[in-house]
N, C-alpha and C positions, 0 to 999 in steps of 0.2 A: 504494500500500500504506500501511495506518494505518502512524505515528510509534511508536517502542518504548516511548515514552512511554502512548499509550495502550492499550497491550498490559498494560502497567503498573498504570495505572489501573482496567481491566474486572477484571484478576485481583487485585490487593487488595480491591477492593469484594465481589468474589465470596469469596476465603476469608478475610477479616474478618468479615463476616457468619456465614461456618460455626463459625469458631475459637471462637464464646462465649465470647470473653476468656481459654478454657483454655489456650492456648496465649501462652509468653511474647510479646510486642511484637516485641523483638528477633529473637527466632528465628525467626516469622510474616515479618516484615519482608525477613530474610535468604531464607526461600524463595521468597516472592513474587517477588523480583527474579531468583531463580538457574530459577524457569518461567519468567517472561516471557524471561529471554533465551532458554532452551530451546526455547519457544513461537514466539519471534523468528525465529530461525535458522530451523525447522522450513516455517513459514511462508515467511519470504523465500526459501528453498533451492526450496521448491513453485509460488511463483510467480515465480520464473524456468527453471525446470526444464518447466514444464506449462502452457504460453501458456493453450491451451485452459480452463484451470480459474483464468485470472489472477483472476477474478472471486471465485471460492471464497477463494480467497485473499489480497485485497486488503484484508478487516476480519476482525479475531481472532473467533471464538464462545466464547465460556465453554463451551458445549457441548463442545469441544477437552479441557476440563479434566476430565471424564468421562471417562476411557479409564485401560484398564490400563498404558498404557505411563507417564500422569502419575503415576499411583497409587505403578507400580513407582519413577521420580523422587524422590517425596516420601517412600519407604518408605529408598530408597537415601539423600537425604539425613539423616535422622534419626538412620540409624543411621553416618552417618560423624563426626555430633558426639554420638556415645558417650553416646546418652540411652537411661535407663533400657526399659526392656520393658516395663513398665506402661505409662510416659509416651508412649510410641509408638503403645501398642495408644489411649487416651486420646484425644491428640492425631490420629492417623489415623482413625478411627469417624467424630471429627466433621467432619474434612476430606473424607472419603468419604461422606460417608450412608448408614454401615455399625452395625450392632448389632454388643455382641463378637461373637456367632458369624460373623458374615458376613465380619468384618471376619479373625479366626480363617482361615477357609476359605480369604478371598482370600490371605492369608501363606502358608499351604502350598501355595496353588497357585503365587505366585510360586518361592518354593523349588525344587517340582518343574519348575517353567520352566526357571529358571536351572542346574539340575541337569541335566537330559535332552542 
């Protein structure tokens, strides 16, 4: 299985490139490290849990970072360091490759997730 380190590495390269500088350093920095360990776990937990799929699981995909469950993650960090609503919608759009409306829709939908 790759090092957490290059878990590390694929996912800063992938949302540095998204962030277009919008988002601070620091705080880019801060969730890069708090998915790759999420990412990490997820990972390790799959490839000793699923012999059968050790392969799948042996090198991270960026493609991983596509999914609602990271979305939900980075929605959930954002708003535990008390950043504005704007700055969210902002900073999320371009971490997502969401327009506001899309970006909009996916919000109530997570709500109505977390809701039901």
């Amino acid at each position: 299985m790759e090092s957490k380190e290059k878990f590390i590495n694929k996912i800063y390269e992938y949302y540095n490139k998204l962030s277009k500088e919008i988002i601070p350093k620091e705080l880019l920095n801060d969730l890069i490290l708090k998915i790759a360990d999420n990412q990490f776990k997820f990972y390790k937990n799959c490839f000793e849990k699923y012999p059968k799929s050790r392969k799948r699981y042996s090198e991270f995909k960026v493609k991983d970072l596509e999914t609602s469950s990271t979305y939900f993650f980075i929605l959930d960090y954002f708003r535990s360091k008390e950043i504005k609503n704007e700055s969210i919608l902002k900073y999320s759009k371009n971490l997502f490759k969401m327009t506001n409306e899309e970006f909009l829709k996916f919000d109530y939908y997570k709500r109505w997730y977390e809701e039901k």
